[in-house]
C-alpha positions as CSV (number, residue, x, y, z in Angstrom):
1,X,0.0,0.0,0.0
2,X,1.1,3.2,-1.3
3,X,0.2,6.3,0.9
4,X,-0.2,9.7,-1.0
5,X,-0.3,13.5,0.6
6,X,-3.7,15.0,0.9
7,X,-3.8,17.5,-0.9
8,X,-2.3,20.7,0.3
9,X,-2.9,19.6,4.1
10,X,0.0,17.7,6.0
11,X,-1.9,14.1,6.1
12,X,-0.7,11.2,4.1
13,X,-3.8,8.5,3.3
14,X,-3.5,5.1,1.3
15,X,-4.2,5.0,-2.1
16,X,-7.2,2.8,-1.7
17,X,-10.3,3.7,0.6
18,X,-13.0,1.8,1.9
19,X,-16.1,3.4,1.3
20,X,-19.3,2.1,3.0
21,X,-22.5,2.6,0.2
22,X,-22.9,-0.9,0.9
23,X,-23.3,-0.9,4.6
24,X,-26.7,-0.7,6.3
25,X,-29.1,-1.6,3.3
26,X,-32.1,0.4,4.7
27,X,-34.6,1.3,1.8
28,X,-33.4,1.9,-1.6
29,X,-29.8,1.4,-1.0
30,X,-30.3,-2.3,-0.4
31,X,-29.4,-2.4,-3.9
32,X,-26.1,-1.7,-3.0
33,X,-25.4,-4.2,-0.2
34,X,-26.7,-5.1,3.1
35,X,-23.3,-5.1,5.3
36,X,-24.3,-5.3,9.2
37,X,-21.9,-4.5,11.8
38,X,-20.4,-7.6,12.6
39,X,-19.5,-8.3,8.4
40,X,-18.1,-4.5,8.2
41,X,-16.2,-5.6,11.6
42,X,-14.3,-7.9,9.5
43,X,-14.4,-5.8,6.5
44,X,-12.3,-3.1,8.3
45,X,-9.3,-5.8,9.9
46,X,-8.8,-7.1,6.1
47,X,-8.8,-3.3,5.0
48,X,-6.7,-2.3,7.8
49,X,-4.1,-5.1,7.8
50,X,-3.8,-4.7,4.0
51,X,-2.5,-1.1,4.9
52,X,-6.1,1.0,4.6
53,X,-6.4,4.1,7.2
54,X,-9.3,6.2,5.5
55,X,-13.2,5.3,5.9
56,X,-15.4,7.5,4.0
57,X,-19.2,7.5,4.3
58,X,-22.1,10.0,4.1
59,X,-25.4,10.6,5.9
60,X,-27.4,10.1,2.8
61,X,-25.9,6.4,2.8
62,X,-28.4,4.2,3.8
63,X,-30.2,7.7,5.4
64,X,-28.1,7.4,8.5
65,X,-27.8,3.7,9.0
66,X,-24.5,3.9,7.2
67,X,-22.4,5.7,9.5
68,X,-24.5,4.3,12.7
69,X,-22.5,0.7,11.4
70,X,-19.4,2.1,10.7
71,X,-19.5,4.0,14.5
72,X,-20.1,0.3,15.7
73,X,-18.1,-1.6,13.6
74,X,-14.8,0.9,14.4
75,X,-15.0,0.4,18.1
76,X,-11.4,1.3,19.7
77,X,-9.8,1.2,16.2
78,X,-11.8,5.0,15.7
79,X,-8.4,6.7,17.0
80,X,-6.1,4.6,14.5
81,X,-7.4,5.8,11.1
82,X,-8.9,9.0,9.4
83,X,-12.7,8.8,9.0
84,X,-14.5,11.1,6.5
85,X,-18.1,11.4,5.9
86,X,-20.4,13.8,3.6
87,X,-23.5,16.6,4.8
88,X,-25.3,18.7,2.5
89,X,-28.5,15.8,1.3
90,X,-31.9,16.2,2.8
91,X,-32.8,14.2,5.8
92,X,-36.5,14.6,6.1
93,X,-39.1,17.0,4.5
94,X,-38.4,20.2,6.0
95,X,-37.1,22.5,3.4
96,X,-34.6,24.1,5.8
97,X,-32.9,20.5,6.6
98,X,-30.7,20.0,3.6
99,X,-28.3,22.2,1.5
100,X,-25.2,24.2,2.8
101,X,-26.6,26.6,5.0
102,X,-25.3,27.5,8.5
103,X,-28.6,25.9,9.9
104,X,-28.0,22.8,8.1
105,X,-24.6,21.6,8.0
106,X,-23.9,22.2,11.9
107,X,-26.8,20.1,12.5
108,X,-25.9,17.9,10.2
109,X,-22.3,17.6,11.3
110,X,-23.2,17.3,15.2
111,X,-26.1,14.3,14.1
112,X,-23.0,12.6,11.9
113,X,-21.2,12.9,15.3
114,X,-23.7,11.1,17.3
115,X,-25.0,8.7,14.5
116,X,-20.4,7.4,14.3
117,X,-20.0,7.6,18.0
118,X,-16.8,10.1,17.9
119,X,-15.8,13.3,19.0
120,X,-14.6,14.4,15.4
121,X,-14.8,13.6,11.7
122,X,-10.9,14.5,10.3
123,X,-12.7,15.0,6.8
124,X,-16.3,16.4,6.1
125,X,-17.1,16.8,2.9
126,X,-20.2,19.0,0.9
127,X,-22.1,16.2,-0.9
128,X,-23.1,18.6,-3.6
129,X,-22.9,21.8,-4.7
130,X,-25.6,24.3,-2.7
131,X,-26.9,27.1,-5.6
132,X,-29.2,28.8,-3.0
133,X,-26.4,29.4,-0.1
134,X,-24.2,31.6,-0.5
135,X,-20.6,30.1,-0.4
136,X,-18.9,32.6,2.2
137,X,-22.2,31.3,4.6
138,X,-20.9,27.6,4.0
139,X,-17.1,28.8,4.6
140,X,-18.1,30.2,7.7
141,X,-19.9,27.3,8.8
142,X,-17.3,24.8,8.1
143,X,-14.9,27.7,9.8
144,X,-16.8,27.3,12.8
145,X,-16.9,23.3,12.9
146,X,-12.7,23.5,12.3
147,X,-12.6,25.6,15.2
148,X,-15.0,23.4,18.0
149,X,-13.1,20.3,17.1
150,X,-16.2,19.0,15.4
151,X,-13.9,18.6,11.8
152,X,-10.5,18.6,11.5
153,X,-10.7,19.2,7.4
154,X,-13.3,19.7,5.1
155,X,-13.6,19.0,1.2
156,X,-15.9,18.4,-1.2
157,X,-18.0,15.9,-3.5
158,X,-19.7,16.3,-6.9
159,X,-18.7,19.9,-7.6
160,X,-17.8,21.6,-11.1
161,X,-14.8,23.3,-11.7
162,X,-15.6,26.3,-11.9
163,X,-18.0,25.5,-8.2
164,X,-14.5,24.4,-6.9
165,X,-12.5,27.7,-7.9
166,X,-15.4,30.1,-7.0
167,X,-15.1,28.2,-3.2
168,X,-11.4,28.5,-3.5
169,X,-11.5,32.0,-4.6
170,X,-13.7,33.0,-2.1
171,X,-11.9,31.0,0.8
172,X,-8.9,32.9,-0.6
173,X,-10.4,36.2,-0.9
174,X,-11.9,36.1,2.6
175,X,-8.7,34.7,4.5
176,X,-10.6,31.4,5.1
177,X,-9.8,27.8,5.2
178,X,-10.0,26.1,2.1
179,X,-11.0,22.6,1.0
180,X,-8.5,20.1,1.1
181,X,-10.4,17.5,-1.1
182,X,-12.5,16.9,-4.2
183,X,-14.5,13.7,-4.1
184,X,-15.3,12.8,-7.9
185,X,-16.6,9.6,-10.5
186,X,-13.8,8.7,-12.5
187,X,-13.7,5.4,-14.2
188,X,-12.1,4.1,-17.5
189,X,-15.6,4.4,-18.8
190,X,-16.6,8.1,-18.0
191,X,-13.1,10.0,-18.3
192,X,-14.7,13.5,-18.4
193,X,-12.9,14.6,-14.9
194,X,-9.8,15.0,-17.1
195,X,-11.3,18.1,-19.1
196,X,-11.5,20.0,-15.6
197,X,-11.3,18.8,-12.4
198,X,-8.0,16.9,-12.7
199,X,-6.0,19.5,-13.9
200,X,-7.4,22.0,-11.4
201,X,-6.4,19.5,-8.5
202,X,-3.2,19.3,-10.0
203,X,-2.8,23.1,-10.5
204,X,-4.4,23.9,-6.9
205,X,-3.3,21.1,-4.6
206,X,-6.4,19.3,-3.8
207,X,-6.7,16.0,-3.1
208,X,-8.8,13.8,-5.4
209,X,-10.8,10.9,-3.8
210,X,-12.5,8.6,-6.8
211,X,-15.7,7.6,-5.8
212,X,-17.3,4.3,-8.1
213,X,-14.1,4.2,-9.4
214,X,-15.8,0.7,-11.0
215,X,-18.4,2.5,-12.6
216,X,-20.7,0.9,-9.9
217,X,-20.3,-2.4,-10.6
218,X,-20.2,-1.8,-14.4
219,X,-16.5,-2.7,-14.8
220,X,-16.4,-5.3,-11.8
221,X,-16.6,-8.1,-15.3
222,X,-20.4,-8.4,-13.9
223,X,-21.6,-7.2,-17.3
224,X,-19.7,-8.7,-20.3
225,X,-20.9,-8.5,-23.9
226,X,-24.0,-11.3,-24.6
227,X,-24.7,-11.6,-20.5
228,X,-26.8,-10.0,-17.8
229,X,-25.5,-8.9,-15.1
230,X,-26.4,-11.0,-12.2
231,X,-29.3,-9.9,-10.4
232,X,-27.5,-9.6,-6.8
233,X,-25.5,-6.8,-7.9
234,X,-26.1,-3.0,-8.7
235,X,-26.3,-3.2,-12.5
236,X,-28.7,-6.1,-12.0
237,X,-30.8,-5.3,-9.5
238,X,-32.0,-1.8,-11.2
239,X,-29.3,0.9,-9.2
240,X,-29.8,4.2,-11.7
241,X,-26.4,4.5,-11.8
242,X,-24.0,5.5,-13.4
243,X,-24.9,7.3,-17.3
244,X,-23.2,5.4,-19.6
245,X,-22.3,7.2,-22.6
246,X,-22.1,4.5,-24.9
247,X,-22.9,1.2,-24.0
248,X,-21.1,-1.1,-27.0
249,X,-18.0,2.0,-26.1
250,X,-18.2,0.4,-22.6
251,X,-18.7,-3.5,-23.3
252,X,-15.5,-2.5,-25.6
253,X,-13.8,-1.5,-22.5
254,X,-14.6,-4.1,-20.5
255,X,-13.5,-6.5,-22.9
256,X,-10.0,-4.8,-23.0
257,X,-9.7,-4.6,-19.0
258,X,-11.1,-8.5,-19.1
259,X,-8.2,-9.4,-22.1
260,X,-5.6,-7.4,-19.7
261,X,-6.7,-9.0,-16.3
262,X,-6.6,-12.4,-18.4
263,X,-2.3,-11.7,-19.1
264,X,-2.2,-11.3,-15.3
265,X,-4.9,-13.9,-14.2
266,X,-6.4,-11.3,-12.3
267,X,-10.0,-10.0,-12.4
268,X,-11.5,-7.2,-14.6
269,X,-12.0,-5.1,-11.2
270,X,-8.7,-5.6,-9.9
271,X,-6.8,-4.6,-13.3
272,X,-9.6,-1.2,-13.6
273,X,-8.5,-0.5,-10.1
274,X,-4.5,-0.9,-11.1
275,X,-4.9,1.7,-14.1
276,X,-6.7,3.9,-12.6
277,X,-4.9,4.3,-9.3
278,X,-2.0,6.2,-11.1
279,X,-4.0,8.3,-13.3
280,X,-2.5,11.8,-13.1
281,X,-4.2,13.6,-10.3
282,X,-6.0,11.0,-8.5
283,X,-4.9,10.8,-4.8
284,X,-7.3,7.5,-3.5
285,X,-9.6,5.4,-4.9
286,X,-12.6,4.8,-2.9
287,X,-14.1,1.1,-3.1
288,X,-17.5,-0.3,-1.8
289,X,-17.4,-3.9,-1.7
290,X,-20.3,-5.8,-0.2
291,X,-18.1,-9.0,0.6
292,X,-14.9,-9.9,2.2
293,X,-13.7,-11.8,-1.1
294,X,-14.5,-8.6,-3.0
295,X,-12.8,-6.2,-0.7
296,X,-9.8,-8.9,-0.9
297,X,-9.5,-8.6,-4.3
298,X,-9.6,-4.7,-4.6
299,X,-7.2,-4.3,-2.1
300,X,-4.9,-6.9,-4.0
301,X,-4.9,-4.0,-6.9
302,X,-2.2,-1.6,-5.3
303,X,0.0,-5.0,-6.2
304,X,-0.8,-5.4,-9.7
305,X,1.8,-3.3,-12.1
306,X,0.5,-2.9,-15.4
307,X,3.1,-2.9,-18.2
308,X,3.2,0.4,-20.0
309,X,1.8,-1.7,-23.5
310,X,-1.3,-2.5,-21.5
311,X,-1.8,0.5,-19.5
312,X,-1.6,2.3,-23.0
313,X,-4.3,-0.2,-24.5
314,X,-6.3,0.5,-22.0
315,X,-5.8,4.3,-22.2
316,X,-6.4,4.1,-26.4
317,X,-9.6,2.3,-25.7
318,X,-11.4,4.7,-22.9
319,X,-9.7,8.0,-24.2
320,X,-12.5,10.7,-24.5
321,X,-12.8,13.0,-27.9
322,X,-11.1,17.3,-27.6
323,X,-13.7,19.0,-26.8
324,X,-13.9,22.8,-27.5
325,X,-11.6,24.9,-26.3
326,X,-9.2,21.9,-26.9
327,X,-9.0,21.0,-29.6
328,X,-8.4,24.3,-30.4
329,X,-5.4,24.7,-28.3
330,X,-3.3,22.7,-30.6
331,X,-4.3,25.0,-33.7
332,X,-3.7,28.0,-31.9
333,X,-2.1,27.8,-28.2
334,X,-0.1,24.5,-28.8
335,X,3.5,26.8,-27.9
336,X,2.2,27.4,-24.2
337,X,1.0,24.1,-21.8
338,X,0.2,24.6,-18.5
339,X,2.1,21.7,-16.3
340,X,-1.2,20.8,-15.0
341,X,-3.3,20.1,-18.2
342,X,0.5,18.7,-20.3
343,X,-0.9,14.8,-19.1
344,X,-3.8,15.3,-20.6
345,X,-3.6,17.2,-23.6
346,X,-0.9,15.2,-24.7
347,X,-3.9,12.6,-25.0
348,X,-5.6,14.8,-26.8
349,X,-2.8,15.2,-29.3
350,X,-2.7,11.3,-30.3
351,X,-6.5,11.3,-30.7
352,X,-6.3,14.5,-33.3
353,X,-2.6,13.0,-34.8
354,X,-4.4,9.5,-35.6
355,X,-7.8,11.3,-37.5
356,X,-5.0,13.2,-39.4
357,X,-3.7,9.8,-40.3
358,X,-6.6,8.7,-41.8
């Protein structure tokens, strides 16, 4: 297990993070997983011992249940790894109880609290962007949780670019503290982090934590070309997620991560996890298994080195098209990269160079 500064704050986490969708089950997220306290007991010693120190969960998961098992399941072993969780969702039907408001996310952090059984969450994150709030209100509010103890860091989750800079901006403008963290999908299948988020974590220092980097359960080797996926899992039991793109695009994909693992006699979701942990950018991967022989095998990906020939099939196969204003950099800013978009661009470049070729 690798371990990996996060972001521009002075705490190293490992490059794979168990995540907890599946834990709890309550309602609709039983479509995820059902893990009760004494499986996510185990869960955490084989995370753990393979080198783990970073849960992340949210009160959305499971509405509450979620983090009420992890609190459980961490007992004594709270003090010996960083745990994150998310605020922001809506917890019930009054209007006022959800978004990013002052009201809100101090209630919401202190009910996180009780629900995990700790003093202090090291990272809270903003599940989503709040377009009512007022950011400087939300600063404020995570200023005061920084300085009660209550957090220790905050970050954030499912936020645009330009969302990210305005809060960075502002945070800078105002003298306050800034996020540390961007929490993101990322997956060989949905690459569209790379137009903007990646290079502004790379440019600004923040942390990026890749949520469903699996494409929830669509690159686990669940789905292949000709067969269902079985009915136990996400993308068999009717989860909404994610938005594929393309679906023959992604079966092609998964046929290429499945003809890799196959070199290495590995599984499809062990080689996706192996290319994508090194992506430029990416700080963590976050994974959600609903079994110990899952969780196993994820962890078993920070082992698996990829040779550059199959790391650059895989990259040929999931690459994303220039989009405006890229493409047009290379007609008419080509002479002047930025260091933080260079990995990505230069992408760019082969996909344009090869339609020239034709």
């Amino acid at each position: 297990m690798q371990y990996r500064q996060l972001g521009h704050s002075g705490l190293l986490v490992s490059e794979i993070i168990l995540g907890t969708v599946p834990f709890g089950g309550r309602a609709e997220f039983e479509k995820c997983g059902s893990v009760d306290v004494p499986l996510a007991k185990r869960m955490f010693d084989i995370a753990f011992d393979a080198g783990v120190n970073m849960v992340d969960t949210a009160d959305l998961y499971s509405h509450g249940l979620a983090e009420e098992v992890v609190g459980k399941a961490l007992g004594d072993k709270r003090n010996d790894i960083l745990l994150a969780t998310k605020g922001r969702s809506p917890v019930d039907d009054n209007p006022n109880n959800s978004g990013s408001s002052r009201y809100h996310l101090i209630r919401a952090c202190e009910a996180s609290l009780k629900r995990l059984g700790t003093d202090h969450i090291d990272l809270y994150q903003l599940h989503n962007w709040d377009g009512m709030t007022p950011i400087e209100e939300t600063l404020e509010a995570l200023r005061l949780l920084v300085g009660s103890g209550k957090i220790r860091y905050f970050g954030t989750s499912n936020f645009t670019a330009w969302q990210m800079m305005k809060t960075l901006g502002k945070a800078e403008l105002h003298g306050m503290l800034k996020p540390i963290t961007q929490q993101i999908y990322y997956t060989p299948e949905s690459r569209e982090a790379e137009y903007e988020l990646l290079p502004l974590a790379l440019d600004q220092s923040v942390g990026t934590l890749v949520w469903g980097p699996m494409g929830e359960g669509l690159l686990t080797g669940s789905t292949r070309r000709g067969h269902k996926p079985p009915a136990n899992t996400r993308q068999g039991s009717g989860w909404p997620e994610p938005y594929v793109h393309d679906q023959e695009r992604a079966l092609d994909i998964i046929e290429t991560l499945a003809a890799v693992g196959d070199e290495h006699g590995v599984s499809v979701a062990r080689t996706c996890l192996a290319w994508l942990k090194d992506r430029p950018g990416i700080t963590s991967l976050i994974v959600g298994a609903r079994t110990e022989e899952h969780l196993r095998d994820n962890l078993a990906a920070t082992e698996l080195k990829l040779t550059q020939e199959q790391s650059s099939r895989i990259e040929a196969v999931t690459r994303r098209q220039p989009l405006y204003p890229y493409w047009h950099r290379f007609t008419a800013g080509i002479d002047r990269f930025d260091p933080a978009e260079q990995p990505f661009l230069a992408e760019h470049q082969k996909t344009l160079d090869a339609r020239k070729d034709k």
